[in-house]
VOMARVEX-692029 format. One record per residue (C-alpha): x, y, z. Coordinates in steps of 0.25 Angstrom, whole numbers, always signed. Example, Ala and Ser with C-alpha at 12.3 -4.5 7.8 and 13.67 -1.06 7.14 Angstrom:
REM residues 2
px->+49, py->-18, pz->+31 .
px->+55, py->-4, pz->+29 .
REM end
This chain:
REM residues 554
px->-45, py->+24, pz->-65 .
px->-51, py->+36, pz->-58 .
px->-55, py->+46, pz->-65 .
px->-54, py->+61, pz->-58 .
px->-66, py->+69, pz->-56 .
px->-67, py->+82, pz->-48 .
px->-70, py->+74, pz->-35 .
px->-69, py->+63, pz->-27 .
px->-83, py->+60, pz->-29 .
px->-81, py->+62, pz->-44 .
px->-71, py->+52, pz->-46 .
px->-77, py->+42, pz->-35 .
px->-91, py->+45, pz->-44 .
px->-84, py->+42, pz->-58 .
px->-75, py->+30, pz->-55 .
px->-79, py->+17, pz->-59 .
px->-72, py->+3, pz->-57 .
px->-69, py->-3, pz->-71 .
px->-63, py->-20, pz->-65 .
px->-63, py->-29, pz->-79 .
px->-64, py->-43, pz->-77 .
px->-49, py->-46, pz->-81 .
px->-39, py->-38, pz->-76 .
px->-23, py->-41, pz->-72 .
px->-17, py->-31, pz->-66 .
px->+0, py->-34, pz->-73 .
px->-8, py->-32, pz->-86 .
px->-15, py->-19, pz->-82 .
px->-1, py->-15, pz->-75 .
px->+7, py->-19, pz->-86 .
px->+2, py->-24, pz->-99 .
px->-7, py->-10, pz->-101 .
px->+4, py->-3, pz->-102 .
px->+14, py->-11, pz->-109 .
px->+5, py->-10, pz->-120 .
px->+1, py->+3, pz->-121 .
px->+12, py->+11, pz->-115 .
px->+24, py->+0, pz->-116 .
px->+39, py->+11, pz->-112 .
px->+29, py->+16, pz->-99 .
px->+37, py->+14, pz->-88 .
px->+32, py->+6, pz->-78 .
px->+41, py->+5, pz->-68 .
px->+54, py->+14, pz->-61 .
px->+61, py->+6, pz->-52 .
px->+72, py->+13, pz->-43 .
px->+80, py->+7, pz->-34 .
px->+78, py->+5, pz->-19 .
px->+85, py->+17, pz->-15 .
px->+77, py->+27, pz->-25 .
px->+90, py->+32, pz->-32 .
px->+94, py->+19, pz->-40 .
px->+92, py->+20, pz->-55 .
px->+77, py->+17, pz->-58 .
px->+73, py->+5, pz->-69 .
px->+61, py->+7, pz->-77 .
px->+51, py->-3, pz->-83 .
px->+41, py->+1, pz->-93 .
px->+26, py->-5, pz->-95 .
px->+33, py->-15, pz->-106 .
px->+44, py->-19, pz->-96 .
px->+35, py->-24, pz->-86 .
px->+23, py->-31, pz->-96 .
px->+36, py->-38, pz->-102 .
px->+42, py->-41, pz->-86 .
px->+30, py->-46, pz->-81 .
px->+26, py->-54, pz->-94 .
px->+37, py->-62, pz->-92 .
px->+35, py->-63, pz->-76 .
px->+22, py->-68, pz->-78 .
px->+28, py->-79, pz->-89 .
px->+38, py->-84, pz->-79 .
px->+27, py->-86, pz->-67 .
px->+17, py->-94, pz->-77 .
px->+28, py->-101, pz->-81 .
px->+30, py->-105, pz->-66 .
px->+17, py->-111, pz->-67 .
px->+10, py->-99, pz->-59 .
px->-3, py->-97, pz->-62 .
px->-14, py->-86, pz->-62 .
px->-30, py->-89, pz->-70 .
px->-34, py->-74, pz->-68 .
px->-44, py->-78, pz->-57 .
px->-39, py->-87, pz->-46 .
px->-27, py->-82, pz->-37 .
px->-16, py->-86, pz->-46 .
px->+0, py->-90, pz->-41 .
px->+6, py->-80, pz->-32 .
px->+17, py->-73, pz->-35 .
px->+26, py->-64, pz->-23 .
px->+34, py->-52, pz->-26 .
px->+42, py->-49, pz->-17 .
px->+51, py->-37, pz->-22 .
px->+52, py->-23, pz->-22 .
px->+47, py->-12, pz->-30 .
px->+55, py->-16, pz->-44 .
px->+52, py->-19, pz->-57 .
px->+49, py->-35, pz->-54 .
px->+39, py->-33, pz->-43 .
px->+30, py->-26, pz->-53 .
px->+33, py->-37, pz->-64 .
px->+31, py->-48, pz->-53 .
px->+17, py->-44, pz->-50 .
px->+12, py->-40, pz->-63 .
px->+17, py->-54, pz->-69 .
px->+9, py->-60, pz->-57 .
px->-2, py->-51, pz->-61 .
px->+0, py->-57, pz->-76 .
px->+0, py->-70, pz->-72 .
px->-11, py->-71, pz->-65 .
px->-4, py->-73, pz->-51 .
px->-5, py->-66, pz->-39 .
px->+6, py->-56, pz->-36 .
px->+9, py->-56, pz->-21 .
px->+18, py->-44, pz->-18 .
px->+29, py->-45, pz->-6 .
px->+35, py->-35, pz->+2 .
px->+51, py->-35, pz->+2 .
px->+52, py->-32, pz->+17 .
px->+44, py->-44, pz->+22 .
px->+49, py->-54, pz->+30 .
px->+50, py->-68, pz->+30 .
px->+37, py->-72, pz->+38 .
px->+30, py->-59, pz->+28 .
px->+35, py->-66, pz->+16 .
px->+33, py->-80, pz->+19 .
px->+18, py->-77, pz->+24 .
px->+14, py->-71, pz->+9 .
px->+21, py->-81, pz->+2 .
px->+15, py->-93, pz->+8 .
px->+2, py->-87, pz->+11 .
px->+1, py->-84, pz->-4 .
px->+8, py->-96, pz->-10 .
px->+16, py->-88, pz->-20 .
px->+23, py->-95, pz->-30 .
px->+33, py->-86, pz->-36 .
px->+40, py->-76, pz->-28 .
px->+48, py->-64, pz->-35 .
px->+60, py->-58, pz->-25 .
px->+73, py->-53, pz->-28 .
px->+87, py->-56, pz->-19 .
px->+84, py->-47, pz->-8 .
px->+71, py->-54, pz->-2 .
px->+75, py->-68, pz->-9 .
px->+82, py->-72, pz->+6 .
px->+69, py->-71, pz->+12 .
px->+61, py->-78, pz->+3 .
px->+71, py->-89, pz->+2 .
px->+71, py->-90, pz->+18 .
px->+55, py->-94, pz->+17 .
px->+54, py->-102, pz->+5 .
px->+54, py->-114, pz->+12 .
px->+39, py->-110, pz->+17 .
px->+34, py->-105, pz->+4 .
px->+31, py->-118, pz->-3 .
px->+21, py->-111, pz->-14 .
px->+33, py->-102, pz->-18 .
px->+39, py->-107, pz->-30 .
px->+48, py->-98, pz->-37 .
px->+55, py->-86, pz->-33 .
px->+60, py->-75, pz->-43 .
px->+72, py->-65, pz->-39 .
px->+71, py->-51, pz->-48 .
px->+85, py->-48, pz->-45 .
px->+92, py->-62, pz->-50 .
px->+92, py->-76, pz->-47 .
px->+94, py->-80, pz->-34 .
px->+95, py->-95, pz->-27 .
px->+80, py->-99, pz->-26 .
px->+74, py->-90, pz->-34 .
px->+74, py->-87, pz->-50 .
px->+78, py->-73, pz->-58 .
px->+65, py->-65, pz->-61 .
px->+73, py->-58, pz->-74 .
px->+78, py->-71, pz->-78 .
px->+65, py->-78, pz->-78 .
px->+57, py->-67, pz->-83 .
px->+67, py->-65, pz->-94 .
px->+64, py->-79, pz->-98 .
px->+48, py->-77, pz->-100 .
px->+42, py->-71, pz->-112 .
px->+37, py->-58, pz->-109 .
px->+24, py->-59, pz->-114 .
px->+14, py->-65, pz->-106 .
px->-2, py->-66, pz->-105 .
px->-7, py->-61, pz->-94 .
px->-18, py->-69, pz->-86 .
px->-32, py->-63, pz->-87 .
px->-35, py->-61, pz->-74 .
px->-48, py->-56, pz->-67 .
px->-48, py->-44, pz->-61 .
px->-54, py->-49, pz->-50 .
px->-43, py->-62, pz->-49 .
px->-30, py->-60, pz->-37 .
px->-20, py->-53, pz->-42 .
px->-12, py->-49, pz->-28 .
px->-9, py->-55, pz->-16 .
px->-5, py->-43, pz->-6 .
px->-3, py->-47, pz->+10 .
px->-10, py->-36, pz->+19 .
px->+3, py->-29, pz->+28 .
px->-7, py->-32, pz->+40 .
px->+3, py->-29, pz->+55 .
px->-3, py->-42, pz->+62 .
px->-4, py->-56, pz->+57 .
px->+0, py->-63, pz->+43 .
px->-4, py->-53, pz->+32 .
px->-16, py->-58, pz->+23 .
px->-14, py->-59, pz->+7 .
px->-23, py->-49, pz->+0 .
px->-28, py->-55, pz->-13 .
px->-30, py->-43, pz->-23 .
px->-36, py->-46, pz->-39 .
px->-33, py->-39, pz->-51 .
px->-41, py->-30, pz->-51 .
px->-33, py->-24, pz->-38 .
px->-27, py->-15, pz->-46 .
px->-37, py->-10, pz->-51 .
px->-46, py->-8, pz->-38 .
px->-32, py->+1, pz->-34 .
px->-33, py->+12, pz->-45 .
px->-42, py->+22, pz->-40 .
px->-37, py->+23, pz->-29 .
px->-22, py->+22, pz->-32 .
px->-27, py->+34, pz->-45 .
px->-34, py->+42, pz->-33 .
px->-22, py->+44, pz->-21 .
px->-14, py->+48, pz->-33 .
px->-23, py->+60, pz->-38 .
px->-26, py->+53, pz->-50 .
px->-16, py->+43, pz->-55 .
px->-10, py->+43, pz->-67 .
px->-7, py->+56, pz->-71 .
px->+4, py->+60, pz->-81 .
px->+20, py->+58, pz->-76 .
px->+15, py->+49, pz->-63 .
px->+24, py->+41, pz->-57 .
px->+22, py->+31, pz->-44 .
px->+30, py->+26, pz->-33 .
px->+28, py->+21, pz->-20 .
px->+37, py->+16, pz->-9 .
px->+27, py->+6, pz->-7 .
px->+33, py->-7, pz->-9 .
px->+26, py->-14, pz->-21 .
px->+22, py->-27, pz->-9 .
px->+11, py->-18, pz->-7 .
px->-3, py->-15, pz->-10 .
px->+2, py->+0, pz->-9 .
px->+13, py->-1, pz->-19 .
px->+9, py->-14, pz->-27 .
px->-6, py->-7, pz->-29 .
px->-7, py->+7, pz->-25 .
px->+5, py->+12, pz->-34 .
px->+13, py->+0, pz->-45 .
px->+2, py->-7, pz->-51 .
px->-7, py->+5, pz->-51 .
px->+4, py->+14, pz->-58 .
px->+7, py->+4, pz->-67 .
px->-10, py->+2, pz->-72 .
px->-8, py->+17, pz->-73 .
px->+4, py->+17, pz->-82 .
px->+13, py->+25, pz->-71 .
px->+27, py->+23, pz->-68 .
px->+30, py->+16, pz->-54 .
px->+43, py->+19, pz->-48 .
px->+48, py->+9, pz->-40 .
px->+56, py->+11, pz->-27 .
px->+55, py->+4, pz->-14 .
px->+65, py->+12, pz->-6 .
px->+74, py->+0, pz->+3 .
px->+72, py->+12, pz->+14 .
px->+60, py->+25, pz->+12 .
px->+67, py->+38, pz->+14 .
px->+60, py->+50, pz->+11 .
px->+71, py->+56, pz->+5 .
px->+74, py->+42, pz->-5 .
px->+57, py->+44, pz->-8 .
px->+57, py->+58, pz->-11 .
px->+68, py->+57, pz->-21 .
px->+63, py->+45, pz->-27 .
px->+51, py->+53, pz->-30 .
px->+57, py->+65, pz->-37 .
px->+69, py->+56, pz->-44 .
px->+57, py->+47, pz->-51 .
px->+46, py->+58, pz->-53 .
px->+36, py->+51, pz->-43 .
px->+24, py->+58, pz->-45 .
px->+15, py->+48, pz->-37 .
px->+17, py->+40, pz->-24 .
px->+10, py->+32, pz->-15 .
px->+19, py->+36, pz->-1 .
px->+14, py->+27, pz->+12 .
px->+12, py->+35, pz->+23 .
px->+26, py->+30, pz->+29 .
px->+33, py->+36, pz->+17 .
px->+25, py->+49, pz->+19 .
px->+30, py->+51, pz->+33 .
px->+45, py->+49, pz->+30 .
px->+46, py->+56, pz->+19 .
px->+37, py->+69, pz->+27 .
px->+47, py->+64, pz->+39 .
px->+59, py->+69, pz->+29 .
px->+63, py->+84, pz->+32 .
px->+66, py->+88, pz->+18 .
px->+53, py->+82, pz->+11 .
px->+46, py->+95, pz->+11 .
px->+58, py->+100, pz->+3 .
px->+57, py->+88, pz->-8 .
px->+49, py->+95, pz->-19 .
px->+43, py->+84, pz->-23 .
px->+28, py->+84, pz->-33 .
px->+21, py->+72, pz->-34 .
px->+9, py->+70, pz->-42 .
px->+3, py->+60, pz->-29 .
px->+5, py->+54, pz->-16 .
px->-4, py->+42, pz->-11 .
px->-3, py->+36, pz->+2 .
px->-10, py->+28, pz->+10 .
px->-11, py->+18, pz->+23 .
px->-8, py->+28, pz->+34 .
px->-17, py->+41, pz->+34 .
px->-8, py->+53, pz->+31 .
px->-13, py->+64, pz->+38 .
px->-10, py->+78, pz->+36 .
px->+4, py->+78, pz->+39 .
px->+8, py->+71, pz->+28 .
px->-1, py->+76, pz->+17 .
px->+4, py->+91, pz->+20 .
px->+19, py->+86, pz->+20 .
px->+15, py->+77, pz->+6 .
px->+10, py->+91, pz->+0 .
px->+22, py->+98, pz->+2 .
px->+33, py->+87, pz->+0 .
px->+26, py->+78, pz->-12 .
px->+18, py->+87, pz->-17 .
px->+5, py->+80, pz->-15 .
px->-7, py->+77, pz->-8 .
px->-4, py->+64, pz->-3 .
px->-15, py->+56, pz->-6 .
px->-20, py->+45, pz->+5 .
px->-27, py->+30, pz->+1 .
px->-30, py->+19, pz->+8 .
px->-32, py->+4, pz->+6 .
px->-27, py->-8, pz->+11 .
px->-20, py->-21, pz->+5 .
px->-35, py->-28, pz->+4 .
px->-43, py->-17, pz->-3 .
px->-30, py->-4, pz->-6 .
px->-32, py->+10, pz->-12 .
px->-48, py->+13, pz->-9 .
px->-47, py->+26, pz->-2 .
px->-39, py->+38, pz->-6 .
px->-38, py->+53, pz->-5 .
px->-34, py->+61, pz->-19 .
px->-30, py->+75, pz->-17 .
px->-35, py->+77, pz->-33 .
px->-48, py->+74, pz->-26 .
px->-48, py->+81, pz->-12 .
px->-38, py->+86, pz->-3 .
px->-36, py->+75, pz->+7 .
px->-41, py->+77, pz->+23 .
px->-33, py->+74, pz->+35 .
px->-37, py->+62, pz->+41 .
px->-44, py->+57, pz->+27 .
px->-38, py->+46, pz->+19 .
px->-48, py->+48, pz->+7 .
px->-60, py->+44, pz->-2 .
px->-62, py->+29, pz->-6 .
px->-57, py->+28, pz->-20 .
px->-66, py->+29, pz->-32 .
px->-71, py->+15, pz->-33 .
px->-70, py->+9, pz->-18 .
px->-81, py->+9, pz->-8 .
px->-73, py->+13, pz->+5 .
px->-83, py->+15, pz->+17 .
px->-82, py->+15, pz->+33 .
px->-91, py->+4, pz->+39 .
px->-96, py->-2, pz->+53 .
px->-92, py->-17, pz->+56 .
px->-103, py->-21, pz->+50 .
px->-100, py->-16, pz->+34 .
px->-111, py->-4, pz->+37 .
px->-105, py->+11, pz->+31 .
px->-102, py->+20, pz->+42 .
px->-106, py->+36, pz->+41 .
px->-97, py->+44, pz->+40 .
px->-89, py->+48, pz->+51 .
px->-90, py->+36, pz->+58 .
px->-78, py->+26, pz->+60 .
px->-77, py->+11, pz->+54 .
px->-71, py->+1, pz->+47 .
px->-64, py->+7, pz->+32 .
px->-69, py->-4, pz->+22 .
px->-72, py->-6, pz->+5 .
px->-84, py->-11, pz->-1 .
px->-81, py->-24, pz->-9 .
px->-81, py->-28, pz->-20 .
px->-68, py->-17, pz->-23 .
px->-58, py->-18, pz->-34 .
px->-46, py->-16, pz->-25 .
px->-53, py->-27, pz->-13 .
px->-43, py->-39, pz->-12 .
px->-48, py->-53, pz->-16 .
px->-47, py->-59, pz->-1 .
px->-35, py->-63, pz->+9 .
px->-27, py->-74, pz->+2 .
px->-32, py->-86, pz->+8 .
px->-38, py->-79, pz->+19 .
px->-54, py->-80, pz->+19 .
px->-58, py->-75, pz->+31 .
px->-49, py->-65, pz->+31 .
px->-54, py->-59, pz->+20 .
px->-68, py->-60, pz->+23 .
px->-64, py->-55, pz->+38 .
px->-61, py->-41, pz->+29 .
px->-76, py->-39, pz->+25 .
px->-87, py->-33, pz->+29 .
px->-101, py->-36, pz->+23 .
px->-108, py->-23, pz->+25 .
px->-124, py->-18, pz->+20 .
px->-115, py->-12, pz->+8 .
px->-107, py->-25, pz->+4 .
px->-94, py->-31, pz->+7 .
px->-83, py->-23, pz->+15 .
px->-68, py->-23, pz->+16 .
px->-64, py->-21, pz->+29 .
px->-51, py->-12, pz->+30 .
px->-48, py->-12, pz->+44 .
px->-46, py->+2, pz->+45 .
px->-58, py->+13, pz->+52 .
px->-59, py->+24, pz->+46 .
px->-73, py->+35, pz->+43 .
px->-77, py->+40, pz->+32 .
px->-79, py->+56, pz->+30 .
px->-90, py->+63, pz->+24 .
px->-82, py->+65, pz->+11 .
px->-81, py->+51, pz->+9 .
px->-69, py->+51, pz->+12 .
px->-61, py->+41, pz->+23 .
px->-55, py->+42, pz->+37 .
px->-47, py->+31, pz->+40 .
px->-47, py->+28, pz->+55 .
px->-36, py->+18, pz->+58 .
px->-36, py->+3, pz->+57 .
px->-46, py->-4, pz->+66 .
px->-34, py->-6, pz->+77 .
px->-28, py->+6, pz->+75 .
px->-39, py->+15, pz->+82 .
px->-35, py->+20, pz->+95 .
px->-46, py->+21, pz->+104 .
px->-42, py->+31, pz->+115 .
px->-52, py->+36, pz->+126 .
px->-62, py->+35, pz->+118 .
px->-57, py->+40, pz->+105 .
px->-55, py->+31, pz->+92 .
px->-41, py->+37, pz->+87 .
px->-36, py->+33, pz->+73 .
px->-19, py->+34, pz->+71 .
px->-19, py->+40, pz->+60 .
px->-21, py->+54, pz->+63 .
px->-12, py->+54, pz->+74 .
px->-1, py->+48, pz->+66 .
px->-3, py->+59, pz->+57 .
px->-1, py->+68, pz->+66 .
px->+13, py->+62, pz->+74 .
px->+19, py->+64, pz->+61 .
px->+17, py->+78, pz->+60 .
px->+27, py->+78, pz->+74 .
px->+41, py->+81, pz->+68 .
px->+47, py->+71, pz->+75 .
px->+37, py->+60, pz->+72 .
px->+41, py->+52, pz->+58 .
px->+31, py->+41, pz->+59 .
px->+20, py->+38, pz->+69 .
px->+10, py->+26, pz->+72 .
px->-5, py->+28, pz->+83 .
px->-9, py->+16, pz->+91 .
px->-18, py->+15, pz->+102 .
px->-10, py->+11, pz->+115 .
px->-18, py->+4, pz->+125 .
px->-21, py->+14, pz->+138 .
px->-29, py->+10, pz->+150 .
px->-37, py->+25, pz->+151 .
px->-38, py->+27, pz->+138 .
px->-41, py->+12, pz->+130 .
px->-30, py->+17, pz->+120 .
px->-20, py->+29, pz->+120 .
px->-13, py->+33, pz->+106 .
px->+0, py->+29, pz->+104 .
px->+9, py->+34, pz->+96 .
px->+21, py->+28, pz->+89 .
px->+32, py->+39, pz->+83 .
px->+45, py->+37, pz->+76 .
px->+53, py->+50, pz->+75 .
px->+59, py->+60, pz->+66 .
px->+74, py->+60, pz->+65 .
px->+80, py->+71, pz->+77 .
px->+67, py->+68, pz->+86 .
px->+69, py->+60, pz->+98 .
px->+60, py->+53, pz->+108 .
px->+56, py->+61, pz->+120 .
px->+45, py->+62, pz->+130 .
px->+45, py->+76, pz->+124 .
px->+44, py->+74, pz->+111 .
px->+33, py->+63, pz->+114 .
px->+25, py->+73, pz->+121 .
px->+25, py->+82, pz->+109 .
px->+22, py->+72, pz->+101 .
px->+9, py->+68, pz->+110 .
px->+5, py->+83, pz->+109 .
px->+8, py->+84, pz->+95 .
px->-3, py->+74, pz->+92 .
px->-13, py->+81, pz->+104 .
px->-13, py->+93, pz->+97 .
px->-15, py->+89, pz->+85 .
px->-25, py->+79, pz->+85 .
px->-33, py->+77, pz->+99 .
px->-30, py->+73, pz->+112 .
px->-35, py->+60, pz->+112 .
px->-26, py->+56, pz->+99 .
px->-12, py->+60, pz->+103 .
px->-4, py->+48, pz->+108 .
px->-2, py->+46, pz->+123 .
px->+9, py->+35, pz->+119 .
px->+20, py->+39, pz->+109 .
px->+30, py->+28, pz->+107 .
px->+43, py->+34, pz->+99 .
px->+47, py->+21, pz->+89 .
px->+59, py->+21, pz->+80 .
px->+51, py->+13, pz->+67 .
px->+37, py->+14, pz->+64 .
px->+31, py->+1, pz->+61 .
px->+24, py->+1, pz->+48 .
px->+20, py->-10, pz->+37 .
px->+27, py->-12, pz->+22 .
px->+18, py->-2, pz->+19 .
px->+20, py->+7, pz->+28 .
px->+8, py->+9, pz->+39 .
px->+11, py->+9, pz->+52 .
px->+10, py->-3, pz->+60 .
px->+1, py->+1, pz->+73 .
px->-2, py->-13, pz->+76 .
px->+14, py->-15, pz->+78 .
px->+13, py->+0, pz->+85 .
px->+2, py->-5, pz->+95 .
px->+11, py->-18, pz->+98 .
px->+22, py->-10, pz->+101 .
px->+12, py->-4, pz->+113 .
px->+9, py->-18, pz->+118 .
px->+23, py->-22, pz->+119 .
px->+27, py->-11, pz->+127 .
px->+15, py->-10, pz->+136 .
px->+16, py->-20, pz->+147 .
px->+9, py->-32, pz->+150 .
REM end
């Protein structure tokens, strides 16, 4: 747990990493606080729509829920020793009670839980599922037809547990859990021993299984504690709209409330409003938030959100830069200085800004978080100074690193660096680092537009098409051009009562020119009607830029 001092320095000077040998994360999750603190709730479920009537479950509940999960899944014959990859287990739910019970009876077990994401697809589900060899599968009715339509090329899956009843071909997770005692002794697991198995989101070829160990969770605190000024503090309470399939809502907000003792609401809206959001917020008493870019811009999109009156104790957000736009509109409407991280699936939460700290800069996404060496290096593992341009990458060995790509070895040695320092994690993304010591964050490798001569990152030029009122969302890539090597190009979806026009898109082009410089503004806008973006809500370019090529003539 950070401890706050004056400073960044302060803090970053007096932290210090404290990894036992043993550690599991559903007892540090779940068993703590039962013991201790046993009527603290835990968990606010609401219903899809926000509005519904909300169920609680307290610290006691869930030991006593996943005691008994983790009774049926040994009894099943799955097995874990606490240092070699134990059985797989898939969650494939929303955010509810039983998706927090699933993993930390994994957890328990000495399994590997392997979160799924309800909006996959066939192809996405079969991939994960017979690329990790998962045993057990928990579900309920809605994404049961799917499942059922790819068994027949699953032949390591086993059994598969519905949460919301029995079902033909698969076996009621009350009715089996109510049948198990609900007391169970939890595996001894290192800290060092898989835990997770989470698949990268990556836009081009088959996703790549990121095996995390227990100590995952761990590795996450200071920076989850640091993007929300401090966390805990008296009456906090976290949601996200996330979904929990994600490192971002499985790592960044629910396990780390639940270490921390804080209550989690739970609400994955079937469709984001800003309207259905901000209500959630104030119905609940939401004082902390993690808020993707995606869910910042609609809700700023909304013309009433200046007019909400919400106080929010935090707001961290992270895989998109922010920019100016949306901090200013997060101080007025939330309350908040909207504090930016940054991370990735294979090593998540190692940069962050902190407004306790420091005001954040335009353009800077923040310090490295107390415990995690962040650095910019050259291609070949050599720290650059600062100012100058390179590759973003951590310093192994790091608590929050992954183990390795799941039976990928190359791959995961294909991530690493061997520099004049040590071992380096390769990101993928190009960024400098200030003076300060704080980090700029460039773009990914392909994402850099090199225009006449210029190196342009999208970023700051997004930024600044979504101070256009007509512009809702807007994506940067570099569009081939005979003169120039690349021009920028610009993908806009717009505001409700705002029409296409050669007009409009000429004031959109100067918008940008006299904001930024001539050489940035897009000599390409292409209007769309839905932005591409991932489950967890970046922007796809690499969809954007094929987009170009299909409308660019042979």
């Amino acid at each position: 747990m950070l401890s706050r001092r004056e400073s960044y320095a302060a803090t970053m000077s007096a932290f210090r990493w404290d990894i036992p040998e043993f550690y599991n994360i559903g007892v540090d999750v779940c068993d703590r606080w039962a013991a201790t603190d046993p009527d603290r709730v835990a968990l606010i479920e609401v219903t899809e729509d926000g509005y519904g009537p909300a169920r609680q479950t307290t610290f006691a509940q869930l030991r006593a829920a996943s005691d008994r999960f983790a009774n049926v899944l040994v009894g099943l014959g799955l097995r874990g020793n606490g240092r070699d990859p134990g059985d797989r287990v898939a969650i494939l739910l929303p955010q509810r009670r039983e998706t927090a019970i699933a993993h930390i009876a994994a957890f328990k077990a000495g399994c590997i839980s392997l979160p799924l994401f309800t909006l996959f697809g066939p192809e996405a589900l079969l991939h994960r599922l017979r690329d990790s060899g998962a045993r057990v599968l928990v579900t309920d009715h809605a994404s049961l037809p799917l499942i059922q339509s790819i068994r027949a090329d699953l032949p390591d899956l086993q059994v598969i547990f519905t949460v919301d009843g029995p079902a033909p071909g698969a076996l009621d997770f009350d009715a089996a859990c109510a049948a198990a005692e609900d007391r169970f002794a939890p595996v001894q697991t290192l800290a060092n021993a898989p835990a997770l198995l989470i698949y990268t989101s990556g836009t081009t070829g088959n996703p790549k299984g990121a095996l995390h160990a227990h100590r995952v969770l761990l590795g996450h605190l200071p920076g989850v504690e640091m993007s929300h000024d401090f966390l805990p503090r008296p009456g906090d309470r976290i949601w996200t709209p996330a979904d929990w399939a994600w490192i971002g809502g499985l790592l960044d907000v629910l396990m780390p409330a639940l270490h921390h003792g804080v209550p989690v609401v739970a609400c994955r809206f079937r469709k984001f409003s800003a309207r259905a959001a901000a209500d959630l917020i104030r119905r609940f008493d939401v004082r902390n938030a993690f808020l993707p870019p995606t869910a910042l811009k609609m809700m700023k999109a909304d013309p009433d959100s200046l007019t909400w009156g919400l106080k929010m104790r935090s707001v961290a957000s992270g895989g998109e830069p922010l920019g100016t736009q949306l901090l200013d509109w997060g101080r007025q409407a939330l309350g908040v200085t909207i504090n930016e991280f940054y991370g990735q699936t294979e090593c998540n939460m190692v940069v962050s800004s902190c407004g306790t700290l420091a005001p954040p800069e335009n353009g800077v996404m923040g310090w490295p978080v107390p415990g995690h060496r962040v650095d910019v290096i050259d291609e070949d593992g050599r720290r650059l100074p600062d100012g100058d341009e390179g590759a973003i990458a951590i310093l192994s060995p790091d608590p929050v690193m992954f183990l390795g790509y799941w039976n990928q070895p190359a791959a995961t040695a294909a991530k690493f660096i061997i520099g004049p320092e040590g071992r380096w994690l390769v990101t993928g993304d190009r960024g400098l680092r200030r003076p300060d010591g704080r980090l700029v964050f460039k773009g990914r490798d392909d994402d850099i537009i090199s225009t006449g001569g210029y190196r342009v990152g999208p970023a700051e030029i997004e930024d600044c098409l979504i101070a256009h009122p007509a512009i809702a969302m807007a994506g940067v890539v570099g569009q081939p051009d005979p003169l120039r090597g690349e021009i920028v190009a610009a993908f806009v979806t717009l505001r409700p009562g705002h029409e296409d026009s050669p007009a409009l898109r000429a004031e959109i082009a100067d918008h940008v020119r006299t904001r930024l410089a001539a050489y940035e503004y897009p000599r390409a806008i292409h209007v769309i009607r839905d932005m591409p973006v991932t489950t967890t809500g970046k922007i796809i370019r690499a969809e954007l830029r094929n987009r170009l090529k299909k409308e660019t003539p042979a």
